[in-house]
C-alpha positions in Angstrom: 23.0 -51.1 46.3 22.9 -48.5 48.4 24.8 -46.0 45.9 22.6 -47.0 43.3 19.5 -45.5 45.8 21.1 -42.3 46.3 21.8 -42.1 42.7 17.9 -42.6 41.9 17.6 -40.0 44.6 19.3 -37.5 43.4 18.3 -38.0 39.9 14.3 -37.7 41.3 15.4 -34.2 43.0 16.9 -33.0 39.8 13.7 -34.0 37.9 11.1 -32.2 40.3 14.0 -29.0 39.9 13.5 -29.3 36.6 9.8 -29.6 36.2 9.8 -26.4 38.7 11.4 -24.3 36.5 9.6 -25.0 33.5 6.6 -24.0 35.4 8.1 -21.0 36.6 8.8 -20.4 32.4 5.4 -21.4 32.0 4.6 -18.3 34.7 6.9 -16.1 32.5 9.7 -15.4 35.4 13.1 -14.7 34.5 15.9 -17.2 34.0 17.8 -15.5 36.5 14.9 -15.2 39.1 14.4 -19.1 38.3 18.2 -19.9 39.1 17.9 -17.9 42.6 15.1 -20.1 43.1 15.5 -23.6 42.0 19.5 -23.4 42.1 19.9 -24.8 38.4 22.4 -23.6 36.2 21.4 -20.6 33.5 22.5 -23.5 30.6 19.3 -25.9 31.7 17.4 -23.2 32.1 17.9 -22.5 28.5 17.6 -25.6 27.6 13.8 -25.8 29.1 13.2 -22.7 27.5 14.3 -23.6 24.5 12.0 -26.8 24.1 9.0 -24.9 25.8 9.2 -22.5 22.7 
């Protein structure tokens, strides 16, 4: 059980991560400005982009 909470856990952090960077698209900051921030890779910051277009 308690894997299965940290799992949910992580998955939550990786969300709000997520949701972060596309506002910091949204803002019009760089991919690589939003990977010093946030810590995701350049690939799912693409990807964000991508369906934000």
């Amino acid at each position: 059980m308690q894997k299965g909470i940290e799992k949910g856990m992580e998955k939550g952090k990786k969300e709000a991560l997520l949701m972060t960077a596309k506002n910091m698209i949204n803002m019009g900051m760089s991919e690589s400005d939003i990977a010093k921030a946030t810590g995701l890779k350049n690939t799912d910051i693409k990807r964000l982009k991508s369906k934000n277009e």
